[in-house]
gemmi code that builds the backbone of each chain (N, CA, C; Angstrom):
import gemmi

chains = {
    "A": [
        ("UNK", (-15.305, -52.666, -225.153), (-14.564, -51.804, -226.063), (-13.819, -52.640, -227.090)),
        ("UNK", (-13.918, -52.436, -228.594), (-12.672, -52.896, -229.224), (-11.804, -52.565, -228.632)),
        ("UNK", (-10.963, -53.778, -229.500), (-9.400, -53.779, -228.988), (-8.698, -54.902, -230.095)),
        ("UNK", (-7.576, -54.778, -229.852), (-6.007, -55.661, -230.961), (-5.383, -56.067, -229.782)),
        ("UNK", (-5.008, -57.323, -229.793), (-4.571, -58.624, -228.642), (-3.543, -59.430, -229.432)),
        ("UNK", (-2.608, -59.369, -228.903), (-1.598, -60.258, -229.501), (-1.307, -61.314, -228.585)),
        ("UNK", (-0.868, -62.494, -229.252), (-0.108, -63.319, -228.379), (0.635, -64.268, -228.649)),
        ("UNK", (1.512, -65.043, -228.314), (1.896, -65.080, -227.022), (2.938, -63.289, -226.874)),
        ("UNK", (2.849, -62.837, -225.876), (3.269, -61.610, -225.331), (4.839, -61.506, -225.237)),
        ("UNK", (4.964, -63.011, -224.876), (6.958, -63.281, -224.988), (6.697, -65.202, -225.146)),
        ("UNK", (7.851, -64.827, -226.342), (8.246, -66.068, -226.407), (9.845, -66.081, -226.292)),
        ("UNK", (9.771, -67.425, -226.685), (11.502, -68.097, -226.853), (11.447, -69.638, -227.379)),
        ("UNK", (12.501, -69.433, -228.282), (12.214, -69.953, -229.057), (13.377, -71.128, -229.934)),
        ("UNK", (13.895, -71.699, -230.334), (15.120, -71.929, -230.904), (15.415, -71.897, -232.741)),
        ("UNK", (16.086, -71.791, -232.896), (16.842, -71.839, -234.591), (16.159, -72.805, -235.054)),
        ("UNK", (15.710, -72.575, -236.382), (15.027, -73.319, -237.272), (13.359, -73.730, -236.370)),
        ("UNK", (12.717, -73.591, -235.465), (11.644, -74.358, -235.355), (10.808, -72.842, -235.940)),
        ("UNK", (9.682, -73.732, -236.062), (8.248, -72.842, -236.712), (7.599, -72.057, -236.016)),
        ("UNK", (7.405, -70.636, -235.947), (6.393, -69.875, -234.490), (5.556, -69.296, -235.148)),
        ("UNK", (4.533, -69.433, -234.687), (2.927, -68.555, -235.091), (3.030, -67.306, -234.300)),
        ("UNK", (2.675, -65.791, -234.139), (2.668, -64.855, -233.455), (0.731, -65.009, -233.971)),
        ("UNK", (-0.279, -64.595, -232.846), (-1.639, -64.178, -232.986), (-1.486, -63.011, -232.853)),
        ("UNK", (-2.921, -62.399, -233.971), (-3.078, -61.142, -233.543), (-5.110, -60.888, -233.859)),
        ("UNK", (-5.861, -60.364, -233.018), (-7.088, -60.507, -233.279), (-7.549, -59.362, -232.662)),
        ("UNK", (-8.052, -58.868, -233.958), (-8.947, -57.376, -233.411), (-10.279, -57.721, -233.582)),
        ("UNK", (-10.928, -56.556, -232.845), (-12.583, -56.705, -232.507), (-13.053, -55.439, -233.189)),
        ("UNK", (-12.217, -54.549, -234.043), (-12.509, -53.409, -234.588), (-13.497, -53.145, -235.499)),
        ("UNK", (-13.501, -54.854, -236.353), (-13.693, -54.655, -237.681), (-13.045, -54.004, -238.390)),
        ("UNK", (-11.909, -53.965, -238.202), (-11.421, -53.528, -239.534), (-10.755, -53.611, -240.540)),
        ("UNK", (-10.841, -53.515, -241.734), (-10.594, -54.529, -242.922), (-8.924, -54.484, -242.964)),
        ("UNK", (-8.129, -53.424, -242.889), (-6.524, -53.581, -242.993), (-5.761, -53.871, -241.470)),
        ("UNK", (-4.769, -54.885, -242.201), (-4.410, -55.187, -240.917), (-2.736, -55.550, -241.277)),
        ("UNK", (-2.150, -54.802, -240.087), (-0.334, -54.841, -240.335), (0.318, -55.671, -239.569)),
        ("UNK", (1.654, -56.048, -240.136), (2.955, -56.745, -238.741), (3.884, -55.880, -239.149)),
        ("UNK", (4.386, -54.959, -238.472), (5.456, -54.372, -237.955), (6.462, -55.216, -237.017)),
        ("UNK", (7.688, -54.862, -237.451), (9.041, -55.453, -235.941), (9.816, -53.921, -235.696)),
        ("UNK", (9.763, -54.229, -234.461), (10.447, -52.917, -234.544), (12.088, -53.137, -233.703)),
        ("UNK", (13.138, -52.519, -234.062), (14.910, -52.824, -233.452), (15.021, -51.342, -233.305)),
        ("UNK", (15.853, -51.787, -232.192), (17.036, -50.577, -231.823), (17.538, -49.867, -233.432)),
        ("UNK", (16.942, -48.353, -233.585), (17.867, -47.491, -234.309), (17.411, -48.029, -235.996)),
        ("UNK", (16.147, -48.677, -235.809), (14.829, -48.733, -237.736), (13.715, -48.593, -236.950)),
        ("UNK", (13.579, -48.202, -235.826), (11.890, -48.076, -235.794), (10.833, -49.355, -236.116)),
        ("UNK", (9.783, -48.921, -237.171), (8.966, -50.157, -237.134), (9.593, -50.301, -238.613)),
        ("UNK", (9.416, -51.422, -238.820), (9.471, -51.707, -240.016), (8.548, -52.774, -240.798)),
        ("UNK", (7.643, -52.517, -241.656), (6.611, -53.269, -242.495), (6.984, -54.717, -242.401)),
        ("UNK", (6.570, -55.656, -242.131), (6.230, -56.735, -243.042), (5.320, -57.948, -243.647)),
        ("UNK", (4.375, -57.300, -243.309), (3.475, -57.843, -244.322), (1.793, -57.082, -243.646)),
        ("UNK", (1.245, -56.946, -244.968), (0.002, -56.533, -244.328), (-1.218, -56.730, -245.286)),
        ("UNK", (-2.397, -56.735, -244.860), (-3.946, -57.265, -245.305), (-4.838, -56.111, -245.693)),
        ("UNK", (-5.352, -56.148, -246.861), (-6.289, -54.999, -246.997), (-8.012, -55.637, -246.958)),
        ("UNK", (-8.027, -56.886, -246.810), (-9.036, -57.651, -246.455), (-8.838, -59.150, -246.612)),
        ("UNK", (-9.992, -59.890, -246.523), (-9.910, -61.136, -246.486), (-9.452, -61.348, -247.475)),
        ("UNK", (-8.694, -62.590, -247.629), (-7.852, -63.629, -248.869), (-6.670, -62.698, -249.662)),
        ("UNK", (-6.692, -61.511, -248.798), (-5.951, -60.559, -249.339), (-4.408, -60.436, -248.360)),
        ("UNK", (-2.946, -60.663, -249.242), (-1.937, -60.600, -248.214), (-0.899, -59.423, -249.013)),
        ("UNK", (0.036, -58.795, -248.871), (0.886, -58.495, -249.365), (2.280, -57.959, -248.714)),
        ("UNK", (3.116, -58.057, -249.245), (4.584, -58.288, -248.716), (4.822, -56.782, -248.444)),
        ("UNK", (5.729, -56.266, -247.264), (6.431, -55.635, -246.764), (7.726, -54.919, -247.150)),
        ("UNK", (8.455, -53.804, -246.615), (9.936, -53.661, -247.052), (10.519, -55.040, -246.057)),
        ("UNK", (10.266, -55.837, -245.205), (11.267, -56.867, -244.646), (10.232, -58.149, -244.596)),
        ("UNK", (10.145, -58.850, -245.313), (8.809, -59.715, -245.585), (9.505, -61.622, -245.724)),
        ("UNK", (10.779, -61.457, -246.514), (11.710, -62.359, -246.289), (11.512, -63.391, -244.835)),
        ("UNK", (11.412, -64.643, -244.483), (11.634, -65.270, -243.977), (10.335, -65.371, -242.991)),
        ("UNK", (8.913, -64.559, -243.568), (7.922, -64.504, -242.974), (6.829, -64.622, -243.567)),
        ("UNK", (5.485, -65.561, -243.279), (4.199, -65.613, -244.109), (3.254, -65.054, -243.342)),
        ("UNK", (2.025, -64.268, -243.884), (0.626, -64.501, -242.935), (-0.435, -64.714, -244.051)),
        ("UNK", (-1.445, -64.931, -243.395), (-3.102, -65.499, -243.843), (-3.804, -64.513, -243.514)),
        ("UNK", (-4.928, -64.723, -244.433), (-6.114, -63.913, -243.435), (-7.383, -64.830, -243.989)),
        ("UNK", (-8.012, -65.332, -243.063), (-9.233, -66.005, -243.374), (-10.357, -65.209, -242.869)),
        ("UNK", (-10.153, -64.819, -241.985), (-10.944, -63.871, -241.759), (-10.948, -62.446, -241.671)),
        ("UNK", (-12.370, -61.137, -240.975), (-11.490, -59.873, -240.562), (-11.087, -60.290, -239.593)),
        ("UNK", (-11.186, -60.746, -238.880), (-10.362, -60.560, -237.156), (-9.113, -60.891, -237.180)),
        ("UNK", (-8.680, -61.926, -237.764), (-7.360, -61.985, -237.662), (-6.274, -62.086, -238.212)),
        ("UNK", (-5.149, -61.834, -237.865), (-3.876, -62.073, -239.153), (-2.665, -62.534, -238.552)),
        ("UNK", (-2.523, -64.115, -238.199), (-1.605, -64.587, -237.810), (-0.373, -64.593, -238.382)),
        ("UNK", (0.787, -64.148, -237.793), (2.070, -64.317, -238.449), (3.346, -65.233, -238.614)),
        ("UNK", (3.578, -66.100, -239.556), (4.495, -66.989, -239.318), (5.544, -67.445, -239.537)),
        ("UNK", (6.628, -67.469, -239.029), (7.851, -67.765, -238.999), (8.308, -68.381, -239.541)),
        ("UNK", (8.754, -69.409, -240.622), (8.494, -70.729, -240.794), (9.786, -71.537, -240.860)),
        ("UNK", (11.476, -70.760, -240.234), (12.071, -71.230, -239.890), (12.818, -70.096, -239.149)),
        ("UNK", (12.716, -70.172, -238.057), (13.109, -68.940, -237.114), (14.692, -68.920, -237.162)),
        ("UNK", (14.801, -67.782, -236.922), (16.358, -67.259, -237.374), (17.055, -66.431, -236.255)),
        ("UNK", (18.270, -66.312, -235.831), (18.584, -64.668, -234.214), (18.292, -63.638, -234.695)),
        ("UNK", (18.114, -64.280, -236.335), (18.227, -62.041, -236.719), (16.390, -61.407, -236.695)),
        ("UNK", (15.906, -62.450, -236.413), (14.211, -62.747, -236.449), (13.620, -62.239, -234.606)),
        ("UNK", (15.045, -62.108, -234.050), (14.566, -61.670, -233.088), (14.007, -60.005, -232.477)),
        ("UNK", (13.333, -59.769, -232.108), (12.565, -58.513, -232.074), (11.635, -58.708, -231.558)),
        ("UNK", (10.666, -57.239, -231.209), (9.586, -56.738, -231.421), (8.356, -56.624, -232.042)),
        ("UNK", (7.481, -56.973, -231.953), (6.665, -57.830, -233.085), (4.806, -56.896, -232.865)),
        ("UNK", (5.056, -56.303, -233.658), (3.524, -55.294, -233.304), (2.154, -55.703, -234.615)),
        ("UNK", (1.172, -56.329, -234.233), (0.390, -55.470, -234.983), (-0.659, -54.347, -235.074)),
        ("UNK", (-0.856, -53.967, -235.941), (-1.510, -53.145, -235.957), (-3.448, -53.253, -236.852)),
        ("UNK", (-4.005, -52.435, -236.813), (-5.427, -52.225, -238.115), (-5.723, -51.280, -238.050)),
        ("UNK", (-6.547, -51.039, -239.201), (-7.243, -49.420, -239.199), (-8.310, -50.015, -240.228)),
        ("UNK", (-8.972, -48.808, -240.065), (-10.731, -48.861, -240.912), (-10.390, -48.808, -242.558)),
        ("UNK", (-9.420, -48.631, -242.899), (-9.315, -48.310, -244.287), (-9.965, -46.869, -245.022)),
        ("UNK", (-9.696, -46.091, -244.270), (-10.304, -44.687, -244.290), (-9.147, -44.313, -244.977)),
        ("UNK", (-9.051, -42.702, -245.154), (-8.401, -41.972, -245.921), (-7.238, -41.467, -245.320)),
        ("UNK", (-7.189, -41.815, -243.592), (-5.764, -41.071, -243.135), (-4.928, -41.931, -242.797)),
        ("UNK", (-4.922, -43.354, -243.100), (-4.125, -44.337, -242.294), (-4.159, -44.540, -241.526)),
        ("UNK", (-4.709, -44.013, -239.950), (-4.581, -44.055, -238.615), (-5.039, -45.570, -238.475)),
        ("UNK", (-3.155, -45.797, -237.567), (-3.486, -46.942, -236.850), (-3.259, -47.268, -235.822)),
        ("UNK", (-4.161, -48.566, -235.241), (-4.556, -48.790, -234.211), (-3.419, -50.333, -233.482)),
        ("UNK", (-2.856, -49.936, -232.370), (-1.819, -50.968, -232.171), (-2.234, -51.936, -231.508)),
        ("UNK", (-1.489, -53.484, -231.765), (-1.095, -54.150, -230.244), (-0.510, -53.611, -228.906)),
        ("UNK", (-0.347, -54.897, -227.877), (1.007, -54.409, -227.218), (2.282, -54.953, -227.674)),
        ("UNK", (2.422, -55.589, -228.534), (3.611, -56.531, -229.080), (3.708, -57.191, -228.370)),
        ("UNK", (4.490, -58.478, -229.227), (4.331, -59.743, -228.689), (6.714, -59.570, -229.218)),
        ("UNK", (6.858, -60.474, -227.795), (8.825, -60.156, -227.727), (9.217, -61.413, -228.340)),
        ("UNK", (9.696, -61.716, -229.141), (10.257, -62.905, -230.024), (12.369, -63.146, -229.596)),
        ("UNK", (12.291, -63.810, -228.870), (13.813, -64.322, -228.495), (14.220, -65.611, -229.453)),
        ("UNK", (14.717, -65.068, -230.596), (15.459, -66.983, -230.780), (16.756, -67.363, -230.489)),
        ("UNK", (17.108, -68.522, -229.819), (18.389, -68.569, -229.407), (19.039, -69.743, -230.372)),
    ],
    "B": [
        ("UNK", (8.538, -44.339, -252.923), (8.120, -44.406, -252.036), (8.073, -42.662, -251.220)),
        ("UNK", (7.439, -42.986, -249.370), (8.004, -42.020, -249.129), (8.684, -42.473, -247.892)),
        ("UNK", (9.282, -41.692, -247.454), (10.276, -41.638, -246.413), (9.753, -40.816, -245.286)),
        ("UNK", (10.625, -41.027, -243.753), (10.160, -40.361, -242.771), (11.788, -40.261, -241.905)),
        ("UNK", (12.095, -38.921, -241.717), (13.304, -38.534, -241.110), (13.147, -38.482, -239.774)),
        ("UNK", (13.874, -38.655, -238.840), (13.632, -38.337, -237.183), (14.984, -37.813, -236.867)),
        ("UNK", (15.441, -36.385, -237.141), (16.530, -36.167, -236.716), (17.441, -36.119, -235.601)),
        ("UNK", (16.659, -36.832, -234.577), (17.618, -37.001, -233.040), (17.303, -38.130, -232.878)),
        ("UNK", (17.726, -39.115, -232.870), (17.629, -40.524, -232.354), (17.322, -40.510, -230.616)),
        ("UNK", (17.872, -39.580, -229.851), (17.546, -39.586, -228.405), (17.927, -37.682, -228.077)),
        ("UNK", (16.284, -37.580, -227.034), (17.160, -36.548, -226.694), (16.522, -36.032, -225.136)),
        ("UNK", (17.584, -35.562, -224.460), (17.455, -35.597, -222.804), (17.430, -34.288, -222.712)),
        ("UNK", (16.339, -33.808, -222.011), (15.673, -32.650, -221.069), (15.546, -32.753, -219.937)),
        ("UNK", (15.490, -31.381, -219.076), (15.605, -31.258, -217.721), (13.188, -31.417, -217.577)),
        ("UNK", (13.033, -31.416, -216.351), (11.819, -31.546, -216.139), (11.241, -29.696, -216.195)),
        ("UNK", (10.366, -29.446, -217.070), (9.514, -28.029, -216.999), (10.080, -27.823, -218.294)),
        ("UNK", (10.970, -28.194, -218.676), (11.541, -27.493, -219.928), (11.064, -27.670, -221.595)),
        ("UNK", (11.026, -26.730, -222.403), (10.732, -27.178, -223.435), (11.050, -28.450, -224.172)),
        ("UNK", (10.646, -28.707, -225.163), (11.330, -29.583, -225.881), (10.545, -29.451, -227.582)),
        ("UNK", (11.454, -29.914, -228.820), (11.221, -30.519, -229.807), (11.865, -31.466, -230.411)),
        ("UNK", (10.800, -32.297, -231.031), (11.620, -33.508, -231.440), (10.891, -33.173, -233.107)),
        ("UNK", (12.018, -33.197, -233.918), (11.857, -33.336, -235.343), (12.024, -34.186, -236.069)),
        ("UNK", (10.901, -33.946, -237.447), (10.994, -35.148, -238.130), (10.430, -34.219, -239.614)),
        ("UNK", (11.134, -34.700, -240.826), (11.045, -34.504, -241.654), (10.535, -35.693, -242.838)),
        ("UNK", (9.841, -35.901, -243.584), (9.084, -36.315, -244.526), (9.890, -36.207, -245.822)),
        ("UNK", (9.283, -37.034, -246.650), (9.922, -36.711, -248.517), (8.394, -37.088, -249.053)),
        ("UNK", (7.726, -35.688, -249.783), (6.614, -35.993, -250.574), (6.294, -34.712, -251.311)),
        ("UNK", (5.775, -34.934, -252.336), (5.707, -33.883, -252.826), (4.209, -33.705, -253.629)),
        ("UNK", (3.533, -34.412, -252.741), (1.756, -34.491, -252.487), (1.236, -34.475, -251.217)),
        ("UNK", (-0.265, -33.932, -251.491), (-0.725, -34.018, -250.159), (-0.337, -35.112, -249.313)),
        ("UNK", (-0.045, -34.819, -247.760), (0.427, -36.078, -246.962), (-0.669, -35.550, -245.835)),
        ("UNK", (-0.491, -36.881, -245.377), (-1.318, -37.224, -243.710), (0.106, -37.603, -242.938)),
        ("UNK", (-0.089, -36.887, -241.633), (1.019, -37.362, -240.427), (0.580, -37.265, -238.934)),
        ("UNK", (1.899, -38.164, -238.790), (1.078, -38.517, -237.465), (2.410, -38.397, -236.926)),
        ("UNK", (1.780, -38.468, -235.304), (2.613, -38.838, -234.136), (2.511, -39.640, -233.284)),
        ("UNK", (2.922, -40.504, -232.815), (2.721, -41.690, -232.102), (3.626, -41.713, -231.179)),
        ("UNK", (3.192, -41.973, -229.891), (3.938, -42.193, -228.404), (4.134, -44.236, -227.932)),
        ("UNK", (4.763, -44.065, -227.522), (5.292, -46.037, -227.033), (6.182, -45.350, -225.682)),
        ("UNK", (5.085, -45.521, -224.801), (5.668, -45.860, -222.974), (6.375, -47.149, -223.077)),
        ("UNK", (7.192, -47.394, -222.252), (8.318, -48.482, -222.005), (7.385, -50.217, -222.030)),
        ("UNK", (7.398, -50.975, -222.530), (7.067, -51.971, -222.791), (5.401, -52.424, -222.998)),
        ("UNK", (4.710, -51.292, -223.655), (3.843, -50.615, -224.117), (3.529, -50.337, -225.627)),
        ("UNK", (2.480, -50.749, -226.350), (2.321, -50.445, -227.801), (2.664, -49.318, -228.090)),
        ("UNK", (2.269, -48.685, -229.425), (1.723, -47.232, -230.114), (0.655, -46.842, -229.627)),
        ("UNK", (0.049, -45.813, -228.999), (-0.023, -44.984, -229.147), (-0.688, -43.345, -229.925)),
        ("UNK", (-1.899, -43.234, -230.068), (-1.871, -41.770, -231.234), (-1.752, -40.661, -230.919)),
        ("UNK", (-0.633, -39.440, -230.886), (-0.461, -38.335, -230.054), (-1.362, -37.179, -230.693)),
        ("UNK", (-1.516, -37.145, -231.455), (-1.907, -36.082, -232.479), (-1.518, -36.340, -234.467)),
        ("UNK", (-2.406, -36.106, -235.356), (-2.350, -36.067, -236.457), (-2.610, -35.210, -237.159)),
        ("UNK", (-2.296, -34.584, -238.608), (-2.614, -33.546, -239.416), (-2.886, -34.387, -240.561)),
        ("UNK", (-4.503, -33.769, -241.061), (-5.250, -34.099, -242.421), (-5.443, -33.335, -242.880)),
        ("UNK", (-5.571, -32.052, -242.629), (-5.997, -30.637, -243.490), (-6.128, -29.628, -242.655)),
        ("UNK", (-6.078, -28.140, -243.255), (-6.919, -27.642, -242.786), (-5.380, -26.763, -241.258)),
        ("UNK", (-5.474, -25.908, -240.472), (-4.753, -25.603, -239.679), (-3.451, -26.294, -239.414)),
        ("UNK", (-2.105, -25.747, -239.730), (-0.939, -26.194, -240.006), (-0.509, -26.565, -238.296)),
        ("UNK", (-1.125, -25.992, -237.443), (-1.000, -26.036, -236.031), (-1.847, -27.493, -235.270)),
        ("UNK", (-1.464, -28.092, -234.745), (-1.941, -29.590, -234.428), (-1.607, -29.523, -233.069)),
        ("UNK", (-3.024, -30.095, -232.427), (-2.618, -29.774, -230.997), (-3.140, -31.593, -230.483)),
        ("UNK", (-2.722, -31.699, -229.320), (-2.848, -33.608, -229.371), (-2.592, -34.017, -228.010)),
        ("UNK", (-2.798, -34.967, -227.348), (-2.940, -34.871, -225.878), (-1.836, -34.914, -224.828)),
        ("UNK", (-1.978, -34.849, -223.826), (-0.790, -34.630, -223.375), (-0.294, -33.502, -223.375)),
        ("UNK", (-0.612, -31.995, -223.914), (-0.167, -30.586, -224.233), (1.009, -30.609, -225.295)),
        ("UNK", (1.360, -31.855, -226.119), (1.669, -31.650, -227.039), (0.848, -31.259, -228.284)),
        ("UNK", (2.089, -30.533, -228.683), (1.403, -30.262, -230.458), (2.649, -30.180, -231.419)),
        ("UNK", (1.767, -29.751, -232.985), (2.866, -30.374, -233.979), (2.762, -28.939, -234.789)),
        ("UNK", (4.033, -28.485, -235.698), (3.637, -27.696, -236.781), (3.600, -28.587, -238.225)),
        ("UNK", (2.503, -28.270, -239.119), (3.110, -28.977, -240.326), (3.795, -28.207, -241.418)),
        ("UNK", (4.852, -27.862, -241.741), (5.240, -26.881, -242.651), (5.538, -28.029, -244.129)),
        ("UNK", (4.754, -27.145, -245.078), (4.432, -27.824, -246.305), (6.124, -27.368, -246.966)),
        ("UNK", (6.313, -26.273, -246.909), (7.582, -25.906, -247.707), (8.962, -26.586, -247.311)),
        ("UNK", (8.758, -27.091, -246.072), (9.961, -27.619, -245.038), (9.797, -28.986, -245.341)),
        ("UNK", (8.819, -29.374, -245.820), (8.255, -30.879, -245.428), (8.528, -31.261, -243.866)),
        ("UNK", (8.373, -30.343, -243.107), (8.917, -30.608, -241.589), (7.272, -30.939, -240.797)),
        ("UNK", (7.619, -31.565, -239.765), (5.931, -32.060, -238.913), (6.754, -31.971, -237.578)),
        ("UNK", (6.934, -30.823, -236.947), (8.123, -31.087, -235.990), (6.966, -30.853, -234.101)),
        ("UNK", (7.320, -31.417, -233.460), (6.819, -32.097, -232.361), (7.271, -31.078, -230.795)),
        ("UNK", (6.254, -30.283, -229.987), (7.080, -29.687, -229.124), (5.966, -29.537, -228.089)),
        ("UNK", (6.471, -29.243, -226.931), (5.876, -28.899, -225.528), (6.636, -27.863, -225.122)),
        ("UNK", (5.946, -27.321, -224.723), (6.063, -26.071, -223.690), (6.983, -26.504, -222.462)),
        ("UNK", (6.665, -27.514, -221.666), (6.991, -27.781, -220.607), (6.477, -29.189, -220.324)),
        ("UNK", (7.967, -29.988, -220.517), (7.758, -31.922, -220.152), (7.946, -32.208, -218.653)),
        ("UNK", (7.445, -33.392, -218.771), (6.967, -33.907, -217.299), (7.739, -35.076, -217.290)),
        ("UNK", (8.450, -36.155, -216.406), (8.944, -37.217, -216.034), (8.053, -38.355, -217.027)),
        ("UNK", (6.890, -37.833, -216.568), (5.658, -39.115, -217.075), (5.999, -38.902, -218.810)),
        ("UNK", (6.877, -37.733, -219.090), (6.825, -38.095, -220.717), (7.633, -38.548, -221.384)),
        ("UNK", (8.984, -39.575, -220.251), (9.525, -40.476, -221.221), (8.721, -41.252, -221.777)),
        ("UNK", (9.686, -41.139, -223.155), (8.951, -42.863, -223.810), (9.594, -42.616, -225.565)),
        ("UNK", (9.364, -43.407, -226.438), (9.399, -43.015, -227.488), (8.438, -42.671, -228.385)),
        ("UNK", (9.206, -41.884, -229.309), (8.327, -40.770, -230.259), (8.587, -41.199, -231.733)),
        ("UNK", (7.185, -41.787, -232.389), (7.461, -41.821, -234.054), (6.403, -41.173, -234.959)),
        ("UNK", (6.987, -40.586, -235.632), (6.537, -39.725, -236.302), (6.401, -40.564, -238.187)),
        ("UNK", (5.350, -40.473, -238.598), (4.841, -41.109, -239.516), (4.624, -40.349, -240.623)),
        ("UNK", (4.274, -40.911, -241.791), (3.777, -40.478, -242.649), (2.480, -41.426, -243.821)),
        ("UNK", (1.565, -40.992, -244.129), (0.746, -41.903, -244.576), (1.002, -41.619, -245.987)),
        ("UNK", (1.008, -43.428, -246.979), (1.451, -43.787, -248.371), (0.580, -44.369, -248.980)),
        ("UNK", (-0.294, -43.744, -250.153), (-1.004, -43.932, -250.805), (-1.059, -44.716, -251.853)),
        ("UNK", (-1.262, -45.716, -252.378), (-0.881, -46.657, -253.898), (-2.180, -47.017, -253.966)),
        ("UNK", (-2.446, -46.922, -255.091), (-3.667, -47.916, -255.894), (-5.114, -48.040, -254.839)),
        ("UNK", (-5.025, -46.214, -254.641), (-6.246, -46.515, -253.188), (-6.305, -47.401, -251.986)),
        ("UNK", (-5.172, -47.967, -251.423), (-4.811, -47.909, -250.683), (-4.007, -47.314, -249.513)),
        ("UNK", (-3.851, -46.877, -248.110), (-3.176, -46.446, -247.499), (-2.280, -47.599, -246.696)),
        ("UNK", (-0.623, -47.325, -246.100), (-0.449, -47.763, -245.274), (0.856, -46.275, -244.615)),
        ("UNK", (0.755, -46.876, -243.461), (2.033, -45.832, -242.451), (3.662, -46.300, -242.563)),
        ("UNK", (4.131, -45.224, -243.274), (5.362, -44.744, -243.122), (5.925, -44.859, -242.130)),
        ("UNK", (7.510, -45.463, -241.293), (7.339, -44.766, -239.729), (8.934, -44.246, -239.585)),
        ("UNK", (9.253, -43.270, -239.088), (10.726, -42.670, -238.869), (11.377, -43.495, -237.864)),
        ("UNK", (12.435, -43.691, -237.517), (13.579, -44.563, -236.584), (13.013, -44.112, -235.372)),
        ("UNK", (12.215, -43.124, -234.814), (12.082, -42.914, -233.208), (13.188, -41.757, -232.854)),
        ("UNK", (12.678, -41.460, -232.137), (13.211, -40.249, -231.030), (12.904, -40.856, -229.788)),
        ("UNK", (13.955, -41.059, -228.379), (14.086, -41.296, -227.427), (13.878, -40.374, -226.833)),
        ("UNK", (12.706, -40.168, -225.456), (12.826, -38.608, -225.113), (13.120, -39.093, -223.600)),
        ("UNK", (14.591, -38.451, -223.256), (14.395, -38.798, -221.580), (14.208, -37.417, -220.676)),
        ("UNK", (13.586, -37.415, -219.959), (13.444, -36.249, -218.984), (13.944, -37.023, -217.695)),
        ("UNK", (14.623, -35.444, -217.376), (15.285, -35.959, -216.123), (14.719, -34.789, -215.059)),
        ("UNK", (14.981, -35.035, -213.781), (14.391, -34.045, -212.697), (15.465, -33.068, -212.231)),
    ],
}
model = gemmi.Model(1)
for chain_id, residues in chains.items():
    chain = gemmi.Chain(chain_id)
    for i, (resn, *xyz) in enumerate(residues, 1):
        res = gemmi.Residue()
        res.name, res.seqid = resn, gemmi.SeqId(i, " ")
        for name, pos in zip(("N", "CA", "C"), xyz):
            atom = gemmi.Atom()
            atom.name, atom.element = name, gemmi.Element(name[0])
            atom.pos, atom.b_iso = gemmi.Position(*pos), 0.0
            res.add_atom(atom)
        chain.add_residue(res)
    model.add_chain(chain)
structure = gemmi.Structure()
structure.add_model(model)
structure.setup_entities()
C-alpha cells in the first residue's frame, strides 16, 4: 500500500545545532506539505512543493528550508534550531487534484532544549 | 486569503450523546471542506469532505457534516459518540491561487467523551 513515513518520529535536540526532519511518500504525488502543529493554532503551513525543483514558503516559513529533488521526498530543515521550533511536525501530499485532499504522516516530535 | 473558524476549542460529552463541533469558513467562492480526525499521538486522518452537489455529508465513523453556503458554516455532528471518539477535530478549508490548491486548517476542537 502507499504510504507517507516520517522520521526520526522523536527527536531532541539542542539550541543552535542543524536537524533534518524526513518525509517520503510512495503515493506519487506531486504536492507535498510541512505543517507544525501547537497547543491552541492547529496546523500551521510551512513550506510546501507543487513538484520537483519546486519550493514555496508558508504563513510560518522563517527559520526553516526544504528541497525537493525528487517526487518522493521533501526533507525539512532546521538550520539553526530554536525552543520556539519546538513542536509537532507533520507532513503531508496529495495528487494535485481539484479538492486538496490530504494525505498525512504520523509526525515526527521535535524537543529543543 | 481564506480563513477557517473552530468555535470551541474543547468540548466534553457524556457517552450516547449527541454532539456538534463547529466551524466556520471566510469565502465568498466555491469552497472544498473537509474534516479531519487526529487520535492521540496519531496523524490526520480524513472524516468526511464536501465538493459539490448534496449540502448533507456523511463520513465514517456515523459522522456527518452540513455545508451551509449562506452561513459559510461546515458544522460537524453525531447522533450518538462513543469513548473511541476522543481525539481531535480540524476542520479545513481548500485555497486556490494560480491553479494551485493547498489546505486551510482551523485551531482544532478537542472532543472528550466521558462514560
Amino acid at each position: 500500500d502507499a504510504e507517507i513515513t516520517q522520521s526520526p518520529r522523536h527527536k531532541i535536540t539542542e539550541t543552535g545545532r542543524q536537524v533534518t526532519l524526513a518525509c517520503h511518500q510512495t503515493w506519487n504525488h506531486n504536492n507535498m506539505f510541512w505543517y507544525r502543529q501547537d497547543l491552541g493554532h492547529g496546523l500551521r503551513l510551512i513550506h510546501y512543493s507543487y513538484g520537483v525543483q519546486d519550493t514555496n514558503k508558508g504563513e510560518v516559513s522563517d527559520g526553516y528550508s526544504v528541497s525537493r529533488s525528487n517526487t518522493e521526498d521533501l526533507p525539512l530543515t532546521l538550520e539553526s534550531a530554536a525552543s520556539s521550533q519546538t513542536s509537532v511536525y507533520f507532513c503531508a501530499s496529495s495528487d494535485g487534484g481539484h479538492t486538496g485532499e490530504l494525505f498525512f504522516g504520523e509526525g515526527s516530535r521535535l524537543t529543543v532544549l | 486569503a481564506q480563513s477557517v473558524t473552530q468555535l470551541d476549542s474543547q468540548v466534553p460529552v457524556f457517552e450516547e450523546a449527541p454532539v456538534e463541533l463547529r466551524c466556520n469558513y471566510s469565502s465568498s467562492v466555491s469552497v472544498y471542506l473537509f474534516w479531519y480526525v487526529q487520535y492521540p499521538n496519531q496523524g490526520l486522518q480524513l472524516l468526511l469532505k464536501y465538493l459539490s452537489g448534496s449540502t448533507l455529508v456523511k463520513g465514517i465513523n456515523g459522522f456527518e457534516a452540513e455545508f451551509n453556503k449562506s452561513q459559510t458554516s461546515f458544522h460537524l455532528r453525531k447522533p450518538s459518540v462513543h469513548i473511541s471518539d476522543t481525539a481531535e477535530y480540524f476542520c479545513a478549508v481548500s485555497e486556490i491561487s494560480g491553479g494551485y490548491n493547498k489546505l486551510i486548517f482551523g485551531a482544532g476542537t478537542r472532543l472528550a467523551v466521558h462514560p
